[in-house]
C-alpha positions as CSV (number, residue, x, y, z in Angstrom):
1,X,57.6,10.1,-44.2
2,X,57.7,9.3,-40.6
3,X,55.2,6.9,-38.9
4,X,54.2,10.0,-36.2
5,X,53.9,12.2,-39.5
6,X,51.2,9.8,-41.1
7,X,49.7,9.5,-38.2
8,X,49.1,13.1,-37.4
9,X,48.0,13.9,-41.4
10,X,45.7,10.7,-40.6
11,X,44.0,12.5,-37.4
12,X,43.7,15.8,-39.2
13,X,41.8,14.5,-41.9
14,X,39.5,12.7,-39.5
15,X,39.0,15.9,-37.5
16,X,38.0,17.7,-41.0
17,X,35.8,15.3,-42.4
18,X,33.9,15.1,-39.1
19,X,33.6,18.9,-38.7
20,X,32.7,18.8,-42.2
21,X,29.4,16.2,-41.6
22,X,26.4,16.9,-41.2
23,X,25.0,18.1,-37.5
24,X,24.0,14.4,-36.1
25,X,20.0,13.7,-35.8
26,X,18.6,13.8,-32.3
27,X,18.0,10.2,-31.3
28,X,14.7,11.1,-29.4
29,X,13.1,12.2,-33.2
30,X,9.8,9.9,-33.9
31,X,10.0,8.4,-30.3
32,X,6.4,7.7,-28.7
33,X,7.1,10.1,-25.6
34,X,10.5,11.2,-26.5
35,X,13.9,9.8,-24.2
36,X,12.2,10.6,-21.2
37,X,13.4,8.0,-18.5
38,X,11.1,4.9,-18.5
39,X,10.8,2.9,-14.7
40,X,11.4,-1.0,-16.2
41,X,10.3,-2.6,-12.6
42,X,7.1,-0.5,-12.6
43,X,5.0,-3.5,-14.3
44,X,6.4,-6.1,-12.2
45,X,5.5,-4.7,-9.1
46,X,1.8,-5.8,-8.8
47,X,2.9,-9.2,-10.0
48,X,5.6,-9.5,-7.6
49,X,2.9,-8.4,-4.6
50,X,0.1,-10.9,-5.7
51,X,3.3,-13.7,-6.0
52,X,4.1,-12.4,-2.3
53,X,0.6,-12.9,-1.6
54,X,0.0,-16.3,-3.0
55,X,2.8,-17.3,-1.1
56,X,1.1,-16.0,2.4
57,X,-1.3,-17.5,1.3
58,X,-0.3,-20.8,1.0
59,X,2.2,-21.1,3.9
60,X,-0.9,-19.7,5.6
61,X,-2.7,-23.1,5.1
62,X,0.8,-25.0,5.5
63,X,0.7,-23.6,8.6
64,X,-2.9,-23.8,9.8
65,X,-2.5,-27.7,8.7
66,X,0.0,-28.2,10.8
67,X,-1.7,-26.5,13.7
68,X,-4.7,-28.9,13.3
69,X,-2.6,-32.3,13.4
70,X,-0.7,-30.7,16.4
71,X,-4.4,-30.2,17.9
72,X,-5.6,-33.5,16.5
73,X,-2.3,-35.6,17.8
74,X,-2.0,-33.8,21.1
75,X,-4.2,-37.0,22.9
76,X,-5.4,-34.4,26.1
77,X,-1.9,-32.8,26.9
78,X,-3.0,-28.6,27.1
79,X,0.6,-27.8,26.0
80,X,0.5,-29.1,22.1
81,X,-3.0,-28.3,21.9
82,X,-2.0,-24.5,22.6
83,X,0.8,-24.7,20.7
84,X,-1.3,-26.2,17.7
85,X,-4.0,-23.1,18.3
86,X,-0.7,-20.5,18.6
87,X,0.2,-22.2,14.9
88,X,-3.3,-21.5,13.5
89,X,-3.3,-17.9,15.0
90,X,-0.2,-17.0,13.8
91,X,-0.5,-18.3,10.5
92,X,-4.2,-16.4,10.1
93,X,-2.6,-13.2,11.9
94,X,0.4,-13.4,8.9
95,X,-2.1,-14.0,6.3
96,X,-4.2,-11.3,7.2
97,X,-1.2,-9.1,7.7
98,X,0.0,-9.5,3.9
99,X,-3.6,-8.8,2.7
100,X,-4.0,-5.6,4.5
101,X,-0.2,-4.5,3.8
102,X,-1.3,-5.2,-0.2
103,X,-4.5,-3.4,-0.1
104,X,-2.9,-0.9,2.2
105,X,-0.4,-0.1,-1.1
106,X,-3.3,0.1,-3.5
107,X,-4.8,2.3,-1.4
108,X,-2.4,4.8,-1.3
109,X,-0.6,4.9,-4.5
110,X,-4.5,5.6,-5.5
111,X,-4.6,8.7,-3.4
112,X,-1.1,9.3,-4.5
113,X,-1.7,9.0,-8.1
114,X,-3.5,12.7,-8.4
115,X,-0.8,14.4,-7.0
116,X,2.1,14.0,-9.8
117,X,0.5,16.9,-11.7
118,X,-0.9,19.0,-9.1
119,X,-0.3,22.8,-9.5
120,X,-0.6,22.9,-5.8
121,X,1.0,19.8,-4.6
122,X,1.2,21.0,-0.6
123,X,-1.9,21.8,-0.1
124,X,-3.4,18.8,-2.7
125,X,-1.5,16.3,-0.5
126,X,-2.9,17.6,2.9
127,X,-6.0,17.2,1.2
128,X,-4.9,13.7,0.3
129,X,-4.2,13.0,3.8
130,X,-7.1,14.3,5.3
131,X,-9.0,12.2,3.4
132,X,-7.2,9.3,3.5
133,X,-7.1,9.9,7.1
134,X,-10.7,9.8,7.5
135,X,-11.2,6.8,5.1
136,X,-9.3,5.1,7.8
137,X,-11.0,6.5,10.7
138,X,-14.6,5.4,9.5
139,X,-13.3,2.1,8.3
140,X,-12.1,1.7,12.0
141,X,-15.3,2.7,12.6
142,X,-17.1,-0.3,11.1
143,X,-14.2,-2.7,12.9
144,X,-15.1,-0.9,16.6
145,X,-19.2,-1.2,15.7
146,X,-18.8,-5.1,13.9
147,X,-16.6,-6.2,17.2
148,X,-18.8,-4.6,19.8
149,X,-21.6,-6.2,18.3
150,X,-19.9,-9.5,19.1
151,X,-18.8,-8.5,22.3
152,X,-23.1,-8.0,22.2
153,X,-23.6,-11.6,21.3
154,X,-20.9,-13.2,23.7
155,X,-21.7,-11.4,26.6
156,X,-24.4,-14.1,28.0
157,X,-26.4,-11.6,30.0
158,X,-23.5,-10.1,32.2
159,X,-24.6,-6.4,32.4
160,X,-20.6,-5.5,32.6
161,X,-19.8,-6.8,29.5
162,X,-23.0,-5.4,27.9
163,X,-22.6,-2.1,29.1
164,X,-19.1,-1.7,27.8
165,X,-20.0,-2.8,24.4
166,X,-22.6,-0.5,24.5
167,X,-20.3,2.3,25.8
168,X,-18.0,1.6,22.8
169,X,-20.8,1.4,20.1
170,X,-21.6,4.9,21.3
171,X,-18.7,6.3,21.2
172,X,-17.7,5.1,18.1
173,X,-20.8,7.2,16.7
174,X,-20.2,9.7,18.5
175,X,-16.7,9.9,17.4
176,X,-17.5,9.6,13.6
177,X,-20.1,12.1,13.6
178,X,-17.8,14.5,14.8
179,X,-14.5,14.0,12.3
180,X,-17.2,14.0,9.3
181,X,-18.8,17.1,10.6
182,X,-15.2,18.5,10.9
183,X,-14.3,17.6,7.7
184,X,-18.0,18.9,6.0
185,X,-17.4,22.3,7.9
186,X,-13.9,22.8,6.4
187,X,-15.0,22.1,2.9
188,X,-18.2,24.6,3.3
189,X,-16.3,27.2,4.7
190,X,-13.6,26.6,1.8
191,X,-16.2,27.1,-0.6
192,X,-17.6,30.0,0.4
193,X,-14.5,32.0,-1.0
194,X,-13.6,33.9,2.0
């Protein structure tokens, strides 16, 4: 018997006792959720954005420290004082920056989170947007009123400065009355079934 003979007896009774096994179980049988793919970094994000944060955080007050030595040491010379104040501005700006960019993340994977089932996903993330859109636009809203209220306070009695915080305050109203009216308008003519 030749070694390419025993060989190709060996590989045909392989081949038959394989055909002749049992169909192989389904490995997905008795799994929570079946084999569906499963995101492994999912979890860690929200850690690794609050370890990003803590981070801002504290270079933030690294760096606002070293602005107030620079102002402290600068002995009357304008230029380090201004460069200590540039420090402690930046460093607040960077801070405030990687708070808003974290809750700007949460806010919308939760207008995002509806929309992985919708039967209508178009028009459920136009209505998404919308009203994201016009969280935004009455949050600004608050911003424009709080900062024209100082504006208020700071203006000392000059009528120009008065007058233009005034003129924003009113606007600002005016403006938010109108994009919630819009947006109430829309939804009572949707419901009426037209």
């Amino acid at each position: 018997m030749t070694v390419s003979l025993f060989f190709e007896r060996l590989l045909s009774i392989i081949v038959t006792t394989a055909m002749a096994a049992a169909p192989a179980q389904d490995p997905c049988v008795g799994v929570p959720g079946g084999c569906a793919p499963v995101n492994m970094l999912l979890p860690f994000i929200p850690v690794i954005g609050s370890l990003l944060v803590g981070v801002a955080g504290g270079g933030a007050v690294l760096f606002v420290i070293i602005g107030g030595v620079q102002m402290i040491l600068s002995m009357g010379d304008e230029g380090a004082g201004t460069k200590g104040k540039t420090s402690m501005f930046y460093a607040i700006g960077g801070f405030m920056l990687a708070l808003a960019s974290q809750a700007i993340v949460t806010f919308v994977q939760t207008r995002a989170a509806p929309l992985a089932g919708a039967a209508t996903p178009h028009l459920d993330f136009m209505a998404a947007a919308v009203g994201a859109i016009l969280s935004l636009l009455n949050v600004a809203f608050i911003g424009i009123v709080i900062y024209s209220a100082f504006r208020l306070v700071i203006a000392w009695g000059k009528s120009d400065a008065y007058q233009k915080a005034m003129n924003a305050i009113l606007w600002a109203i005016i403006g938010t009355l109108i994009i919630n009216a819009a947006n109430a308008i829309v939804h009572a003519v949707l419901r009426l079934g037209l």
